[in-house]
C-alpha positions as CSV (number, residue, x, y, z in Angstrom):
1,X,-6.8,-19.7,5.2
2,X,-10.0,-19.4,3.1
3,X,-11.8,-16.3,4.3
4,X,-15.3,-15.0,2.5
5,X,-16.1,-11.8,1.5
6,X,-19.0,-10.0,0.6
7,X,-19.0,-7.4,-2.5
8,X,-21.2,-5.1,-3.8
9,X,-22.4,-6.1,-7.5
10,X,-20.9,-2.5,-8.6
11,X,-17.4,-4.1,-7.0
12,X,-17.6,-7.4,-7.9
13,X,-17.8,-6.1,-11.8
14,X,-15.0,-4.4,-11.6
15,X,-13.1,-6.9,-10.1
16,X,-14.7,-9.9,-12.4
17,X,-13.1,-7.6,-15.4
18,X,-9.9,-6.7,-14.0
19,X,-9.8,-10.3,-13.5
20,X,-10.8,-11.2,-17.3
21,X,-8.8,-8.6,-19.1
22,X,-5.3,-9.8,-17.4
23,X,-6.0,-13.3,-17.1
24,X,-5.4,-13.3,-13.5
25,X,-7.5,-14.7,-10.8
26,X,-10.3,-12.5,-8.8
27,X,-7.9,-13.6,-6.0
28,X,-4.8,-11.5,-6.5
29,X,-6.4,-8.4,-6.7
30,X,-8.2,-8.9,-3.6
31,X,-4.7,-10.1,-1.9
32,X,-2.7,-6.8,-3.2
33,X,-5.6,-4.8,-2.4
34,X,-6.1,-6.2,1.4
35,X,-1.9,-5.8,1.5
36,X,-1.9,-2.1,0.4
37,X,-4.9,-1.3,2.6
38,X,-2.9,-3.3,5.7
39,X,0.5,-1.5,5.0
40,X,-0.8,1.9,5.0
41,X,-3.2,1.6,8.1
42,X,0.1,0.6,9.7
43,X,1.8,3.6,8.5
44,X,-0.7,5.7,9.8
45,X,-0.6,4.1,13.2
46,X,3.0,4.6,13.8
47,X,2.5,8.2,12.6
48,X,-0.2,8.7,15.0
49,X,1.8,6.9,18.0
50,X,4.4,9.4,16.9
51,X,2.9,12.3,17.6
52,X,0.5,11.4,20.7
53,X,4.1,10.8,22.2
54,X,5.7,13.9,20.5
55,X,8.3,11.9,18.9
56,X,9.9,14.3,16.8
57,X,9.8,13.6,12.9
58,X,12.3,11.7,11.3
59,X,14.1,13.7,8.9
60,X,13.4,13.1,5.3
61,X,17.2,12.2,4.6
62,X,17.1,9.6,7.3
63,X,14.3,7.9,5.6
64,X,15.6,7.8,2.2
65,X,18.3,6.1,3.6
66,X,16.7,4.0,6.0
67,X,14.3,2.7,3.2
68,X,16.7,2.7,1.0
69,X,15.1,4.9,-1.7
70,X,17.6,7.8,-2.1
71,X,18.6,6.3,-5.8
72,X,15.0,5.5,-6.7
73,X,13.8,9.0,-5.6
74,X,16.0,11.1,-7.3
75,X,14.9,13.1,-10.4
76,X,14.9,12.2,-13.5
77,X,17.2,14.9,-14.5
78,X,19.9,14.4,-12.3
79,X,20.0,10.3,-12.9
């Protein structure tokens, strides 16, 4: 779906040589940007439901394990 957005000339320069110095398209820095922005505004939303329902926290161990990160986490010192 073709969408159009607007950019500041200070933003559009940056992005014009991001674009130039990997020889990727303005396109995929716009998509991984709009995808990070999207994935931590949902985060925050499901932390903020959390607590105006006084969820209690989920325990860090549960969410190494539930994201599957415990491995990846892990310092480098103990790998």
């Amino acid at each position: 779906m073709p969408i159009a957005v607007r950019l500041n000339p200070q933003l559009e320069e940056r992005l014009e040589r991001l674009a130039e110095r990997t020889g990727r398209s303005k396109s995929v820095y716009i998509r991984r940007a709009l995808e990070e922005y999207l994935d931590e505004q949902e985060d925050y939303l499901i932390a903020l439901q959390r607590l105006e329902e006084n969820l209690p926290p989920i325990p860090w161990e549960v969410a190494l394990n539930e994201l599957n990160l415990r491995n990846k986490l892990r310092p480098k010192s103990s790998r």
